[in-house]
N, C-alpha and C positions, 0 to 999 in steps of 0.2 A: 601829337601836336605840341606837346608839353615838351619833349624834348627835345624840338625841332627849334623849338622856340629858346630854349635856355642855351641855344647853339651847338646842340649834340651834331653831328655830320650824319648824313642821311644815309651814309656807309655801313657805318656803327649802329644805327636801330638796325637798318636793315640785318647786319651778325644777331642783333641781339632778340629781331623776331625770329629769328628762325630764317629767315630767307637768302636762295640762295642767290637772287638776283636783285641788286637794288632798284633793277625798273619794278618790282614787284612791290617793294615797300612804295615807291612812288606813286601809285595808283592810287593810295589808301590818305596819300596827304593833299589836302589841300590848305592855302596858306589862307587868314582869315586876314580880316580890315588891318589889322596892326601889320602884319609882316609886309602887306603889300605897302602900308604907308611910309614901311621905314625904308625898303627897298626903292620906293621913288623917291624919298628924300635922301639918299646917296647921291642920283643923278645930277650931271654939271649941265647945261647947258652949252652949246659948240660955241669955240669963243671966234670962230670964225665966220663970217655968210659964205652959205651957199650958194655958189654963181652960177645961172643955166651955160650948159657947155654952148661952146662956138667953137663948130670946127673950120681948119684953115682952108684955104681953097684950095692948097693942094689935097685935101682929103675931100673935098668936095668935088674935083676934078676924075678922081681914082672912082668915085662911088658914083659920077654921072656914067663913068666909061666901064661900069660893070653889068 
């Protein structure tokens, strides 16, 4: 965790444990309160609204006639 944390690449421990699969070192990490906290404070916000779809009646027409 120590070197996951200091920014080591989870490639790199996995060479340096010994393994030959990085899903294998993945198993073995779990990320604690700090990384998840820095990880959500990366996040933007969409600077857009999301508008419910409205489809046109020509696709309302196609999908009555299916």
């Amino acid at each position: 965790m120590h070197l996951l944390q200091a920014g080591v690449d989870l490639t790199v421990i996995a060479l340096w444990l010994g393994h030959e699969n990085p899903a294998t070192t993945h198993m073995y990490i779990e990320a604690d309160l700090a990384m998840k906290e820095s990880a959500l404070s990366t996040l933007q916000l969409p600077h857009s609204r999301q508008r419910r779809y409205r489809p046109t009646d020509r696709v309302l027409q196609f999908l009555e006639g299916l």
